[in-house]
Every structure is written in structure tokens, then in C-alpha cells.
C-alpha positions as CSV (number, residue, x, y, z in Angstrom):
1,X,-21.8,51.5,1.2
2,X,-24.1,48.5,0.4
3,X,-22.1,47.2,-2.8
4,X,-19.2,46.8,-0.3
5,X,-21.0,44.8,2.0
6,X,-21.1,42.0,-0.3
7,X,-17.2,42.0,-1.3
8,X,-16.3,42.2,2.8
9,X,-18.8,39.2,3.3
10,X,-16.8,37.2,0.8
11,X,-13.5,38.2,1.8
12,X,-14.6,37.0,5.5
13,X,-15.4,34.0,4.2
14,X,-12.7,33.4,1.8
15,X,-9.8,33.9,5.2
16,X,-11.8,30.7,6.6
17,X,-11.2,28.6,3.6
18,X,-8.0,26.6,3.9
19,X,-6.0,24.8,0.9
20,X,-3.9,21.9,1.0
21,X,-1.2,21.8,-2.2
22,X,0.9,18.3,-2.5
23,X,3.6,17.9,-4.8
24,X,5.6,14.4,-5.9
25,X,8.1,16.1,-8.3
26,X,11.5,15.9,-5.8
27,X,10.4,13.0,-4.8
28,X,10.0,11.6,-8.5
29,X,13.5,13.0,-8.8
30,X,15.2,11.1,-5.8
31,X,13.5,7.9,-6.9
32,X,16.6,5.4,-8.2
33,X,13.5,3.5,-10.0
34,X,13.0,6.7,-12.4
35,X,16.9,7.6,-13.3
36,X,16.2,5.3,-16.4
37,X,13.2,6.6,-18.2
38,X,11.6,4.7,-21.3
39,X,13.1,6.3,-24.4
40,X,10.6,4.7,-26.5
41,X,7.9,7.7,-28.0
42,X,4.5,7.0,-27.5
43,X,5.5,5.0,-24.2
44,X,4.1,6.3,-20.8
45,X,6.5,6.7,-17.6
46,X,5.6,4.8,-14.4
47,X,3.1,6.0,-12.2
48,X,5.3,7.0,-9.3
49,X,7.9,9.0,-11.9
50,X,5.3,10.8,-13.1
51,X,5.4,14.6,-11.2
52,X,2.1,15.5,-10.0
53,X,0.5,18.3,-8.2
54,X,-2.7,18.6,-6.5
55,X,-5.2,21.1,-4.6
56,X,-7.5,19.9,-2.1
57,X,-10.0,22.3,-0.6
58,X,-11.3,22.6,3.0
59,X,-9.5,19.7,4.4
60,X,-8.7,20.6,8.0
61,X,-11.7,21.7,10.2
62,X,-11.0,24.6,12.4
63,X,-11.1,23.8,16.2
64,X,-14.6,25.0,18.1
65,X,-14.6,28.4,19.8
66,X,-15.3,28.0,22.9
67,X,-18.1,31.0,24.3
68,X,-18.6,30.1,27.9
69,X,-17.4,32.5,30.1
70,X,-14.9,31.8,33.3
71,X,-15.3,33.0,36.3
72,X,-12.7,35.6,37.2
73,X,-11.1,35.8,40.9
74,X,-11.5,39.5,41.3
């Protein structure tokens, strides 16, 4: 029982962990600028033709819980 405690502790804390994945390749693609690409080898695309992906990690904060407790009309 205790070498599962550690694997359900991470799991727990692996659900509140939150990933943010952007992507520029459709837009690349939709850009009239980048129909023409340089045809020269050795020569680097512009920076906004370029497709591009990227992670970021933990960027949204979850909201507070709230713990106080309301009176109930009983």
C-alpha cells in the first residue's frame, strides 16, 4: 500500500496542472505575405511564415475555493 501512495500523490497533483499549446501554422498558411517563399537555399523565411508551436505551463490560476459555510433556512 505505501509505494502507491506516492504515484496517487502525483497523479493528484498532475490533474491541477494546466497546459496552454499555441500553434501559428494555419495562420502562416492564410498569410498572402508567405504565398511567395525565398527559393534561394541557405535563405531563412520570414518570421511570421515560419510555423511554430509552443507549450506553456501553469498559465491560468484556478479560482479560490471558497470554505465558509452559509447559513441554511431550515
Amino acid at each position: 500500500m505505501r509505494p502507491l501512495l506516492p504515484v496517487v500523490c502525483c497523479l493528484g497533483l498532475a490533474a491541477c496542472a494546466s497546459a496552454e499549446y499555441r500553434d501559428n501554422a494555419e495562420q502562416a498558411n492564410r498569410d498572402p505575405r508567405c504565398l511567395d517563399q525565398p527559393n534561394v537555399p541557405g535563405q531563412a523565411p520570414a518570421p511570421w511564415c515560419d510555423p511554430r508551436g509552443s507549450t506553456t505551463f501553469g498559465g491560468k490560476k484556478p479560482p479560490p475555493v471558497d470554505f465558509t459555510r452559509k447559513a441554511k433556512d431550515d
